[in-house]
N, C-alpha and C positions, 0 to 999 in steps of 0.2 A: 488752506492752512496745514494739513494734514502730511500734505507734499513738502510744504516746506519743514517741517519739522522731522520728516521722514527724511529729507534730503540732509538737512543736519545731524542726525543720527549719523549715516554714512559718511558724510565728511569727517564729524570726532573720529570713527571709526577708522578711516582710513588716517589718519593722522597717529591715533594710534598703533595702526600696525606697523605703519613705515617710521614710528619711531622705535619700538617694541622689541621690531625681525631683526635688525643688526646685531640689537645687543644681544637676545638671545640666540641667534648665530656664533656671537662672538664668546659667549658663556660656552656652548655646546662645546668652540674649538677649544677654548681652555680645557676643557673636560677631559678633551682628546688626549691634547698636549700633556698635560697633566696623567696620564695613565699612558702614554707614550715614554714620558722620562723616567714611571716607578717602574716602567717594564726593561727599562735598559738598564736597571740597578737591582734587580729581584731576581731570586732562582729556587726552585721549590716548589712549596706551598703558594707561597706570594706569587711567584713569577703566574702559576697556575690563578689564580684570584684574578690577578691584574687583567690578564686575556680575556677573563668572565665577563669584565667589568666592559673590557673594549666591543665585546660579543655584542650585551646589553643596549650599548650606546648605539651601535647601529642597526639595532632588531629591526626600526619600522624604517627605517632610511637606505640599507643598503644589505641586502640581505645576504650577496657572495661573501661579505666583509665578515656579517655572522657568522656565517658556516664557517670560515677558512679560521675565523680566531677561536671556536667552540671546539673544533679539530684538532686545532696545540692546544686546549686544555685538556681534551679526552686525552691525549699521547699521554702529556706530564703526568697528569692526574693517575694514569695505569700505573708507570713506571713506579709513584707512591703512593699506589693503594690507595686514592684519596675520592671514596665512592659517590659523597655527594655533588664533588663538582662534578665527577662522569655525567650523572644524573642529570645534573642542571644544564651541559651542554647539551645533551642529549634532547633534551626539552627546548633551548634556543635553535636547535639542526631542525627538531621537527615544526616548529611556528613558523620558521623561513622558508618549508617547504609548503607552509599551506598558503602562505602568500605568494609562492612562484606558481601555484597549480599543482605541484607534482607529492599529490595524495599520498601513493604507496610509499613512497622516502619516506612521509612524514607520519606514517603510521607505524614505518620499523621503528625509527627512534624514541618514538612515546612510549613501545611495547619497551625497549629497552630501560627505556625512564621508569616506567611503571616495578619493572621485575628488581632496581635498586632498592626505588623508596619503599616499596613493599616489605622489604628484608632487614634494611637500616631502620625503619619507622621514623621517617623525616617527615611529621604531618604538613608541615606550612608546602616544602616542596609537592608533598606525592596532592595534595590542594591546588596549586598552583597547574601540575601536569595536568591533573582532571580538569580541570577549566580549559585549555589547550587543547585536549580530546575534545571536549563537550564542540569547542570550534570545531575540527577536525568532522565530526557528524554532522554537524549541521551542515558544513558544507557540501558535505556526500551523501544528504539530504535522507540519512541515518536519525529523523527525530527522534527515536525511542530512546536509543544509545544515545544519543546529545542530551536528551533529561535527564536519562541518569548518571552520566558525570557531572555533570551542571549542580544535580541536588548532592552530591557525593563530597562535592570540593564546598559547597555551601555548608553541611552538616559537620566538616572538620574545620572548616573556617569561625560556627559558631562556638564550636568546642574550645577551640583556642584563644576566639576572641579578637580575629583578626578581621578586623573592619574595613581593609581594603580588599581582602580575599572576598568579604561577604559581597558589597559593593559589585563585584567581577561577576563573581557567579548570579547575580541575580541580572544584572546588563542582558548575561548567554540565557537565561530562563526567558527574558521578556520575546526573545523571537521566537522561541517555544510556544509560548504561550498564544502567539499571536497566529502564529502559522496552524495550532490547534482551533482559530477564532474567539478566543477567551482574551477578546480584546479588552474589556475594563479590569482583567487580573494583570494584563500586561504592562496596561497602562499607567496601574499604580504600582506596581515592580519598577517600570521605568524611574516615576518622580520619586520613589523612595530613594531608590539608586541614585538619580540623580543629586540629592540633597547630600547622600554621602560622598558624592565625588567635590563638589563645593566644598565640605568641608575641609577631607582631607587634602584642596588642588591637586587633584589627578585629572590633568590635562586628554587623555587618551581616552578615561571611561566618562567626560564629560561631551568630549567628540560622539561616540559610541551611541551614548544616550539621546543626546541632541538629535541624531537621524534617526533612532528608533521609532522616536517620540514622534517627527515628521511623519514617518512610515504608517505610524499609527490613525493620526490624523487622518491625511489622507487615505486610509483604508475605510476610516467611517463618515467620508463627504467630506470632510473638513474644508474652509476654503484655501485657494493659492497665499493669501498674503502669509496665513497662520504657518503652512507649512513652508514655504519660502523663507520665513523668523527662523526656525529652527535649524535649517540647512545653511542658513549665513552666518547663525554662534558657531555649527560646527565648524564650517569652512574658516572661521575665523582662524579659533582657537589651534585648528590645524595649521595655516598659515604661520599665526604666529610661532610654530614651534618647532617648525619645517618638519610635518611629516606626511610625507609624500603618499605614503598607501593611504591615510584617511583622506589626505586631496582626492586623490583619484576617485574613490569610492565612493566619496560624498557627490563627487561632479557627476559618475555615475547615476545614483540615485536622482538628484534632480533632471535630468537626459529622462530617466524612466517617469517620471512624475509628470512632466510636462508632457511626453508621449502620450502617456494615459489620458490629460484632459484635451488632448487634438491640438495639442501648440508643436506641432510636431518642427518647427524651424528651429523654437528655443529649444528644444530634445537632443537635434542632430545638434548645435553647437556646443552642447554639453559635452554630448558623445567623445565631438574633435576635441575637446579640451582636456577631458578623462584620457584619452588615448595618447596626447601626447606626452601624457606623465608616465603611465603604463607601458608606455615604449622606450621610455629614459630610465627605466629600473627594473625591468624584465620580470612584470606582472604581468603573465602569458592567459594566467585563468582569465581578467579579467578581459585582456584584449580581446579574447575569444570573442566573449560577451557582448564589447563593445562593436565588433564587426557582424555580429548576428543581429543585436536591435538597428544596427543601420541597414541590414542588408531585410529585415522585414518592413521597415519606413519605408526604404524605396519599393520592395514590392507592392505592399499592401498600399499603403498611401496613395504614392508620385507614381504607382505604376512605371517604374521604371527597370526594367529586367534586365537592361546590359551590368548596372550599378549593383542593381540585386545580386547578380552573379558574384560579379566581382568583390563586392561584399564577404560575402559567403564563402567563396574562395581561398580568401584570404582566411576567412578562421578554420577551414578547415586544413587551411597546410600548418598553421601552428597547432592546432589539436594533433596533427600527424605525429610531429617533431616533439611534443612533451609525452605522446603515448595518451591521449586523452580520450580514451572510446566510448567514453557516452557522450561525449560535444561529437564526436565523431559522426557516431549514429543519427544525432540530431539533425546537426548539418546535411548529409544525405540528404534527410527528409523534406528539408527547405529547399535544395541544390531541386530534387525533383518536382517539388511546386512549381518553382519558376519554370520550370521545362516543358511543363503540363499546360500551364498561362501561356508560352508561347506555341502551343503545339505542337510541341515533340513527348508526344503522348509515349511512344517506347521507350525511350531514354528515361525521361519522368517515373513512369509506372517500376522502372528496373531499379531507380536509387531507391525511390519509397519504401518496396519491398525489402531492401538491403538492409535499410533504415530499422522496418519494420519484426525484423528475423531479431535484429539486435535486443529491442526493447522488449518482445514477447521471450526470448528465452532469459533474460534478467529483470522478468517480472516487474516492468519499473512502469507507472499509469501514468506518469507525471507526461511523456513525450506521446504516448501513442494512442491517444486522441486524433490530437492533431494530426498524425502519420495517416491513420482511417480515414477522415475527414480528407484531406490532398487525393489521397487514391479514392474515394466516393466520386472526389470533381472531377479525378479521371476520368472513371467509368461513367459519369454524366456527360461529358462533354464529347464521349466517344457513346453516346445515346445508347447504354448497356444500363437502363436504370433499375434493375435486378440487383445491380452488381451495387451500386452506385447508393442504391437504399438497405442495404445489407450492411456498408462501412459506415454512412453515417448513422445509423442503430445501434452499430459499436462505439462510436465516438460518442453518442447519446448518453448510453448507459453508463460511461465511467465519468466523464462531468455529474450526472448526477450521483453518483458513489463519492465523488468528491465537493458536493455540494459548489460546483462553479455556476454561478449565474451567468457569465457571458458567453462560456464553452455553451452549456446546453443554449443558448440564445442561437449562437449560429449555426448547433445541429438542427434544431428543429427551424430553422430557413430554411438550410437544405435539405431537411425532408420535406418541408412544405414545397418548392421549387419543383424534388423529383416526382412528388404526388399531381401535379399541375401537368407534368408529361404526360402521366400515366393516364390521365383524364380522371383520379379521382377529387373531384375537386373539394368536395365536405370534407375529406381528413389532409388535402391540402391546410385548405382552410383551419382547421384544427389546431394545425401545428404552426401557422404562421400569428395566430390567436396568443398563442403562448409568447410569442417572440413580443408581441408589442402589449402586453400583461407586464412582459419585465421592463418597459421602458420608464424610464425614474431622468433627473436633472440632468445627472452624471451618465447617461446612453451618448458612445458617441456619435454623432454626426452620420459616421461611416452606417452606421449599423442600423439605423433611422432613413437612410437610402437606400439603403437592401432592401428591408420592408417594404417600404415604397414601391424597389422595382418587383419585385418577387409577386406584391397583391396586384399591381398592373397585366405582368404578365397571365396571372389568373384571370384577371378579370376578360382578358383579348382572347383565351383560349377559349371559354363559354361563349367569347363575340360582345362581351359588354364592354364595348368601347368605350362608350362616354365615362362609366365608372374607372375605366383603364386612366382614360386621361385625367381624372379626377387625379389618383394617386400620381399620377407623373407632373402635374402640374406641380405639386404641395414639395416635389421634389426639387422641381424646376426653382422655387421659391428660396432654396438654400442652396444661393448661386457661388457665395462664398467659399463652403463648405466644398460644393461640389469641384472647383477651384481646384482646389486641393487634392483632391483623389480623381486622380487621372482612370483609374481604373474601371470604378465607378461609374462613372461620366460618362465612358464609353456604354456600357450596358445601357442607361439610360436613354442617352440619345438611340442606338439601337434600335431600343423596344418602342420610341416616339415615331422612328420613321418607318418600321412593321405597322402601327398602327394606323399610322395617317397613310400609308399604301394601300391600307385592307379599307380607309373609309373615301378611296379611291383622290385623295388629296395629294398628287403625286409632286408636286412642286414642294410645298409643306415637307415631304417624303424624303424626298433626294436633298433637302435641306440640311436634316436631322443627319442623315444617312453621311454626307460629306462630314459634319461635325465630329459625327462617332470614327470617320476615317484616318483623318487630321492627327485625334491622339493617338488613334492604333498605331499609327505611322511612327510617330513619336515615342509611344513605348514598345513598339518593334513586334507587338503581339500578332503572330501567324494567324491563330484563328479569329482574332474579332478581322482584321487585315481581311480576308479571306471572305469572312462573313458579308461583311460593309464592300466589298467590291461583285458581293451576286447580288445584293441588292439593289443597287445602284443601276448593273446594269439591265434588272425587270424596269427600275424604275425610269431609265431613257428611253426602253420599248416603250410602255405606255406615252413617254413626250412624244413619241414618233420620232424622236433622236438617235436614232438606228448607229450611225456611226459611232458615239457615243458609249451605245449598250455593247456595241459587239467588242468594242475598248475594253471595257470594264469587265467583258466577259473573258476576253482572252487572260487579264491579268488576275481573274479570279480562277480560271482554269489551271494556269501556271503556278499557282499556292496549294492547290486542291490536290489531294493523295490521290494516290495513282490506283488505286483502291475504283476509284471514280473513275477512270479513265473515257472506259467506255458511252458512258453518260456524258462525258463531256465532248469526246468528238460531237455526237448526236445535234449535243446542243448547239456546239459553235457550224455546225452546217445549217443549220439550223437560221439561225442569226446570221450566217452569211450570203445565205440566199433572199431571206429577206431582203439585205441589203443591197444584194447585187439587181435583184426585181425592183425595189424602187429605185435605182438608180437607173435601169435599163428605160422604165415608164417615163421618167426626166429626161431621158432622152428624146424619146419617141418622142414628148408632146413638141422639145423643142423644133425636131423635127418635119413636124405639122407647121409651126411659124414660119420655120424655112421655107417650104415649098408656097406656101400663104405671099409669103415675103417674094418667092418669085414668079410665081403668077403676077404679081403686080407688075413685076419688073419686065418680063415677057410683053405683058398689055400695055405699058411703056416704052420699052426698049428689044423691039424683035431682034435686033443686031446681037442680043445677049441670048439668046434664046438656047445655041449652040452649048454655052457654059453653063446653063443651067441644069439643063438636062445630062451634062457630063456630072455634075456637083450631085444630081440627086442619084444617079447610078453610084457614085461614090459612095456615098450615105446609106445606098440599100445594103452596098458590100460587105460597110463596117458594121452595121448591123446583125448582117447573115454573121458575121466573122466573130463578133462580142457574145451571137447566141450558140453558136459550136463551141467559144471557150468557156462559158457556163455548164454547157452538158458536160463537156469533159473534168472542169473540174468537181461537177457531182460525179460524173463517172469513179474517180479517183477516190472521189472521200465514203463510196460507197466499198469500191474494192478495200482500201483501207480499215474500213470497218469490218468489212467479210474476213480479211485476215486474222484480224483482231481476235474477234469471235472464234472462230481456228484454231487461234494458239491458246486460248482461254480453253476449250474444249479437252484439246490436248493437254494441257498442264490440269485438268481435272481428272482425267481420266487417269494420269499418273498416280497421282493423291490417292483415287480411291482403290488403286493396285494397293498401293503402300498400305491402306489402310484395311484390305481386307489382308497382305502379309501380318499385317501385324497383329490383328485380331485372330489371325490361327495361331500365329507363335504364345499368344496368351490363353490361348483357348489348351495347347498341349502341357504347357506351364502348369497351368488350373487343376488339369487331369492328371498331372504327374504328384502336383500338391495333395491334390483331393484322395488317390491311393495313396499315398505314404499316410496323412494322416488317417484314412481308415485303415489301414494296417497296423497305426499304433493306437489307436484305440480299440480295436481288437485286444491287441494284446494285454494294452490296460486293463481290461476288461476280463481277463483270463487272472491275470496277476491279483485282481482285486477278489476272484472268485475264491481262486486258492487259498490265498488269505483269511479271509473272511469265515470259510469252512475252518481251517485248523483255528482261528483264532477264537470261534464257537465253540468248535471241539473245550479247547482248552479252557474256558469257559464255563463249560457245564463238568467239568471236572474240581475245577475249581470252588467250585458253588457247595460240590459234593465233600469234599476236605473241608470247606466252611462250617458244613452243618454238623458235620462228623466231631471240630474242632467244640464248635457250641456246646454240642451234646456233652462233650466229655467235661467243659467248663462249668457247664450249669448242673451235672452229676457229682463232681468236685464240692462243687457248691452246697448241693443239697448233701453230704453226705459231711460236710465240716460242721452243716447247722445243725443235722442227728446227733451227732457227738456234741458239737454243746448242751443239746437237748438233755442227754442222759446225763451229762455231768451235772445241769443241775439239779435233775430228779434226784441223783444220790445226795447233794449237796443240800436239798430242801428236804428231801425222804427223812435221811439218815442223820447225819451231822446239826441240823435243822431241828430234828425231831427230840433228838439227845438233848441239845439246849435247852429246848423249851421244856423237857420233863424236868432237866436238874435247876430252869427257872421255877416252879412250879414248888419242888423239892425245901431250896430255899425259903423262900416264902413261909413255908410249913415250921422250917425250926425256930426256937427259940432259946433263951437265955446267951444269946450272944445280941451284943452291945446293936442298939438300933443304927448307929451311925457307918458301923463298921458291915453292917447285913447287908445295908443301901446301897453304900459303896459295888460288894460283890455284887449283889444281884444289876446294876449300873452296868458296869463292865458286861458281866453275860448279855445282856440286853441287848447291851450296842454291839457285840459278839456275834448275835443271833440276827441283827437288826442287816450287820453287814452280808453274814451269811445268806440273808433272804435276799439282799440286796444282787449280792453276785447270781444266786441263781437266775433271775430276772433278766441280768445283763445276760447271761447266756442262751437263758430260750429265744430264740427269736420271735419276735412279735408277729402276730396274726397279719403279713404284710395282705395278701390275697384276701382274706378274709373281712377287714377292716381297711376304712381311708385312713390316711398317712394324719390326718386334722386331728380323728377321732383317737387316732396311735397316740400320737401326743399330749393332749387333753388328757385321754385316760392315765398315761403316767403323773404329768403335774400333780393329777388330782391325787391321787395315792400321796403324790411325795408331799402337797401342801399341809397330810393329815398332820405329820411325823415331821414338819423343820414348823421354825419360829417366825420364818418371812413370808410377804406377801408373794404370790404368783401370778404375774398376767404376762399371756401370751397373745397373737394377732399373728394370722394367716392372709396372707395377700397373691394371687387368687385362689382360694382353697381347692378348686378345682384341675389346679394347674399344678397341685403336688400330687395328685392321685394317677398324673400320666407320666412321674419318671419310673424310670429302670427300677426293679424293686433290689438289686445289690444298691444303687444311691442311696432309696427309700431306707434298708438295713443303717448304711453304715452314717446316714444324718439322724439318724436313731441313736445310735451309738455315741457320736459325736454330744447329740443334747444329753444324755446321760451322763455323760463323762467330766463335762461341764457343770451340769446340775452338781454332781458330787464333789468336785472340787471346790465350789462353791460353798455347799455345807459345811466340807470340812477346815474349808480358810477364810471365809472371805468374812464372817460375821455380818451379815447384811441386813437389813429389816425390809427389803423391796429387791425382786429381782425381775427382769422383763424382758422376754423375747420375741424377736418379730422374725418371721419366715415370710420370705416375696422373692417372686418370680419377674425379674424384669431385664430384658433384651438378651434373653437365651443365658440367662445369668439366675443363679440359686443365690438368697443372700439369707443366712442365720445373723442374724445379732443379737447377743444375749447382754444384759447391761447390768450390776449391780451396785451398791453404796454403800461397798464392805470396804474393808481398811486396806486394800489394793497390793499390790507386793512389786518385790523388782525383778522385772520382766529375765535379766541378764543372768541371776541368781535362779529365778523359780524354771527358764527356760531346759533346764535338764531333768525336771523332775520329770517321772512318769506318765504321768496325767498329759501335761503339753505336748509332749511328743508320742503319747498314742494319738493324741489329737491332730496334731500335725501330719502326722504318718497318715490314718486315714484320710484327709486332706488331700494331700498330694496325691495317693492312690487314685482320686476322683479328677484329678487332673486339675485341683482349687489352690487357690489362696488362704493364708491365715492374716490376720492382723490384729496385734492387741496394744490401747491406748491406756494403762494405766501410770498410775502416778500411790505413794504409800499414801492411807488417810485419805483417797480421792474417790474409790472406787473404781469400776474396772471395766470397760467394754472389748469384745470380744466379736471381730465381724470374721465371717468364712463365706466365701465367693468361690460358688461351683459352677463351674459349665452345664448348662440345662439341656439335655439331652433327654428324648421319648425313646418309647422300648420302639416305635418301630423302626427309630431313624439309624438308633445303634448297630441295628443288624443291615439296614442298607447300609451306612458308612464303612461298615466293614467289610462288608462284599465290594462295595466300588473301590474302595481300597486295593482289593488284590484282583479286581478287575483292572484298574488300570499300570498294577503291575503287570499281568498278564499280560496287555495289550504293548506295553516297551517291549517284552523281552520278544511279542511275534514280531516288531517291527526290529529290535536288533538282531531276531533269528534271520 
């Protein structure tokens, strides 16, 4: 039932599209037509629109079209200054380029694009450009750069409020997101997205999304029908609206989906079907693409290397011709796979490398795995497995940096494989443990054979046969499967008929063994070919099929590197004298019958007697004659050997000339190196002496002007705070002293008015009150003598006697004022007094409070009070603030005051917290490290 309603779906379907395509064909050429006849009536501005418009119409359809009408709009648009359409062609030039492949084109005109809209502030355009970049990265697989135009054109598209722009940019976030693995943030970006394309019918980002959403699917198991729905809206919608690059792309995409679950038939007819779109509108990138996944089907799969190559070939001459050198490098790397499967191990080993040089100096991880991995099976198949476990540990290690399950799946086979060589069999074991840990529904087939043969092969090399055949049997079981991968198949059969030879089953043997031949032949592979032809012919020896093995030996001799040579003559005399010995034995017995045979005849017929005797004289001859040409030709294949051995001798003895020449010429190399650099580290070494001495010198001179400088500073010092000293002795002595006798005096007389006595004596008071006041400010406080807490406290206390407001103060850490510099200690003395006093004499307060704290090499006073406040702008020139401010800045501080009239007044000062011993190092390294420039510009 499901079928048939399934099959009705498609039928409406197509009925719909084949009624749909014409008319919307026929819409599209109106379109054409229509912007074809305002272009031959328009000039200007218009004429320039009109071209935009024609550019537009063929973005995803023809993209030479693009270019060449974006071109006459850049011309016109110059000619009148008309910057945003530059812009916007420039934006049409670079999207045609990312669709033909060719990146760098498409990254000048974006810069281009980018440097207009930037200048003019055209949001909706320089939105649209970023979206366009954001593609642009992602294809040159630049994710970082791809998010952030992605998020850049999203954040001015919500600014605006443009609901197709958002729409766009969230489509380009969903592959981000996915390619990060944050597949359920992707997923619901997609259907948001999607819902907005519905709405608005935007035909292209419902394409866009439809395959995501596949993509997605299938990323987390989903099954074939779910995502197959999604790739048929797209392809639909595509169809209907004839656009060719989401065709392609989408046929694309299901080619790789069906690869991926082992439908590799329905993949390659995808592939041909994407390619032939791709090749009708000169989408080069994606052709590339398309002839790489066919040309890994055929290797990997079908085992087929002629198709492989040619595959391969093929994308590497169009990566040639667009200039595309990381498909380039790539290719290499495949080109020398297959080289390596066929046994042209140097050729192989040479592109890999080429391959390899490319992706290690542009740092890209993405290819050189795999690259390591190819040249690991090199050097295993050429039994260098040092070499061979060394690449695949590299190949290891960046699959798990990029958290690939299948990559580390086949590194740790082939380490497990080369461990099995090496005879260690537990961390074989080990690593083949890992490989079948990851096997889950979706393992394919291929990779479930490896295992297979890889635990067999362990199991034969400890001699546990029957466990061997265990796993080969389970293999044998997925006859289907194996079907299919020619490659595979050949190993297996392989390792069935080593095993049944070693359990002396040689029929069984040479069974397996012709099978594994059959495909080598087929897929052209030199070494398995080569393999499966020595084995065969051990295995006719043991039939006693002599003619047979010496067969199969010569045509494994003639595959086998010459490397072997000698070993092979060996053998093939070897096998041929067997041969020629039981042949000669067949003779002789016949022989015996003969002479059997005329003895009788003799005893029968004496008349014959004469011919007998001639017959068997005969017989002896050819005998004598068949065993002289056996000697000789041992004779021959031993001189032949001797020569051999001769010229081998000879061409070693060469080598090791050459190689003791060239080990002197590096040995005088070395010694010419080795004095030149001790002659310049001598000298370094003199240079640095020299140096070093004047620059001490200078140094302890320097230290000496420091102390000298001190001294005079801190004498200065001391000799300004005497003279304050004495000024206020006179000031409290004298002037102080006189007040308070003529307060005293007052007091005394009488008959003048009580109000008018009060008054004067008032006045004097506050007179005297100041005068005691100034002397105070002048003595300096007991800084040595007293902490800077108790300094404090004791003044408040004095001043709380004589004002009308409360006083509370708070020291935080009180310990931590008693270790600054005592000039700070003086002038935050100063500072709170000066403060205090202004206070009294403006602020009319009933509460005033200060807090001192030391926090992150920071001094902080805040003084706070609830007096009638003043304006900052007005009161900023009196005396008071700017003796305040001036000591301030002296200390290298900040001022800040927050007052408002009637609000009262806060007052914070922010000093840099400096100790007495730090002040005298900072200023010594100070002029230590001017010292130390001027010995290096001396």
């Amino acid at each position: 039932m499901k079928n048939i309603f399934k099959l009705h779906f498609f039928v409406i379907l197509f009925f719909v599209s084949a009624i749909s395509l014409p008319a919307i064909q026929a819409q599209k050429r109106n379109v054409i037509d229509s912007l074809n006849s305002r272009l031959a009536n328009s000039s200007g501005e218009d004429r320039a629109s009109t071209l935009l418009a024609l550019a537009k119409v063929y973005q995803n359809k023809d993209q030479k079209k693009t270019i060449k009408y974006a071109e006459r709009v850049i011309e016109l648009s110059e000619k009148i200054n008309d910057q945003v359409n530059i812009g916007r062609a420039h934006t049409l030039i670079g999207d045609a380029y990312i669709i033909t492949g060719k990146y760098k084109e498409s990254a000048k005109h974006f810069e281009i694009a980018k440097t207009i809209f930037s200048t003019i502030k055209s949001e909706k355009d320089e939105a649209n450009l970023y979206r366009y970049m954001g593609e642009l990265y992602l294809k040159t697989h630049d994710d970082q750069n791809a998010k952030e135009y992605y998020h850049k054109s999203l954040t001015i598209c919500k600014k605006i409020n443009d609901t197709d722009g958002i729409a766009w940019s969230m489509n380009g976030l969903v592959e981000i997101y996915s390619d990060d693995g944050k597949n359920e943030k992707a997923k619901s970006f997609a259907e948001e997205a999607l819902n907005f394309a519905k709405i608005l019918n935007d035909n292209n980002l419902q394409i866009n999304l439809h395959a995501k959403i596949a993509d997605l699917i299938a990323k987390q198991n989903g099954s074939i029908e779910e995502v197959s729905g999604h790739h048929e809206k797209a392809l639909s919608i595509a169809k209907r609206i004839d656009n060719p690059r989401a065709i392609s792309g989408i046929t694309m995409r299901r080619a790789l989906f069906f690869s991926r679950r082992g439908k590799y038939d329905e993949g390659q007819k995808y592939y041909l079907e994407a390619l032939k779109v791709c090749q009708k509108h000169g989408y080069y990138k994606n052709i590339i693409n398309i002839y790489t996944n066919l040309g890994i089907t055929a290797l990997i799969v079908k085992g087929d290397y002629q198709k492989s190559l040619e595959y391969f070939g093929n994308a590497l001459e169009i990566s040639k011709q667009v200039e595309d050198q990381e498909n380039e490098a790539s290719l290499l790397g495949m080109l020398g796979a297959v080289h390596i499967e066929q046994g042209n191990y140097q050729k192989g080993i040479e592109l890999l490398y080429e391959s390899l040089v490319f992706y290690e100096k542009s740092n890209d991880k993405r290819e050189l795995p795999g690259i390591y991995n190819n040249i690991g099976e090199a050097f295993f198949l050429l039994n260098d497995y040092k070499m061979a476990e060394e690449n695949y540990k590299k190949s290891l290690a960046i699959f798990k940096e990029k958290n690939k399950v299948t990559g580390m799946m086949v590194a740790n086979l082939n380490l497990g494989r080369t461990k099995v060589k090496q005879k260690e069999f537990t961390t074989a074991i080990s690593y083949l443990d890992q490989v079948y840990n990851e096997f889950d529904e979706n393992t394919s087939p291929r990779q479930i054979l490896l295992y297979y043969d890889a635990m067999a092969e362990c199991m034969r090399s400890q001699g546990k046969n029957t466990e061997a055949l265990t796993y080969l049997n389970k293999a044998l079981e997925m006859d289907k499967e194996l079907g299919k991968l020619k490659k595979v198949a050949i190993e297996l059969y392989t390792r069935l008929g080593m095993i049944y030879y070693e359990l002396e089953d040689y029929k069984k043997s040479e069974h397996f063994f012709q099978k594994s031949l059959k495909l080598s032949l087929e897929t052209k592979s030199r070494t398995e070919i080569q393999n499966n032809y020595f084995w065969l012919s051990k295995c006719y020896e043991k039939l006693n099929e002599h003619e047979k093995g010496l067969l199969y030996y010569k045509k494994y001799t003639s595959i086998k590197d010459s490397i072997f040579s000698l070993n092979k003559i060996k053998q093939i005399a070897d096998i041929q004298i067997k041969y020629d010995t039981d042949k000669k034995e067949k003779e002789i017995l016949l022989l015996q019958k003969e002479k059997e045979y005329q003895a009788i005849l003799f005893n029968s017929q004496k008349d014959e007697l004469y011919r007998v005797n001639l017959e068997t004289d005969l017989e002896k001859e050819r005998k004598e004659r068949d065993i002289i040409q056996l000697k000789a030709a041992q004779r021959k294949s031993l001189i032949d050997q001797l020569n051999m051995e001769n010229s081998l001798q000879i061409a070693e003895k060469e080598i090791q000339n050459n190689q003791i020449k060239i080990q002197k010429s590096q040995l005088a190399r070395e010694a010419i190196l080795r004095n030149i650099a001790i002659a310049g580290g001598i000298l370094a070494l003199l240079a640095s002496f020299f140096t070093i001495m004047y620059y001490r010198q200078r140094l302890k001179t320097q230290k000496i002007i420091a102390k000298k400088e001190i001294e005079a500073i801190n004498a200065n010092h001391d000799g300004r705070e005497k003279e304050r000293e004495r000024i206020a002795k006179e000031l409290h002595d004298g002037i102080g002293g006189n007040l308070a006798a003529i307060k005293l005096d007052l007091n005394k007389l009488s008959g003048v008015s009580d109000s008018d006595l009060q008054t004067i004596i008032k006045n004097v008071n506050g007179t005297y009150n100041e005068v005691r006041a100034l002397s105070h400010h002048l003595i300096p406080p007991k800084i040595l003598n007293n902490t800077f807490e108790k300094l404090i406290n004791d003044y408040l206390a004095d001043l709380s006697k004589t004002c009308t407001f409360a006083i509370h103060n708070d020291f935080f850490p009180p310990s931590g004022f008693n270790q600054l510099e005592d000039t700070i200690k003086i002038e935050l003395y100063r500072i709170t007094q000066e403060l205090m006093s202004n206070i009294i004499k403006h602020a009319y307060a009933e509460r005033v409070d200060l807090q001192f704290t030391i926090l992150d090499e920071t001094i902080k006073l805040i003084i706070e009070d609830d007096g009638i406040g003043f304006d900052v702008e007005k009161s900023s020139k009196g005396i008071g603030l700017s003796n305040i401010s001036s000591r301030t800045k002296t200390l290298g501080g900040t001022m800040y005051i927050d007052t408002l009239r009637n609000r009262g007044t806060v007052i914070e000062i922010n000093i840099p917290f400096i100790e007495k011993k730090v002040i005298a190092k900072r200023n010594l390294l100070k002029r230590s490290v001017s010292q130390f420039l001027n010995v290096i510009n001396f």
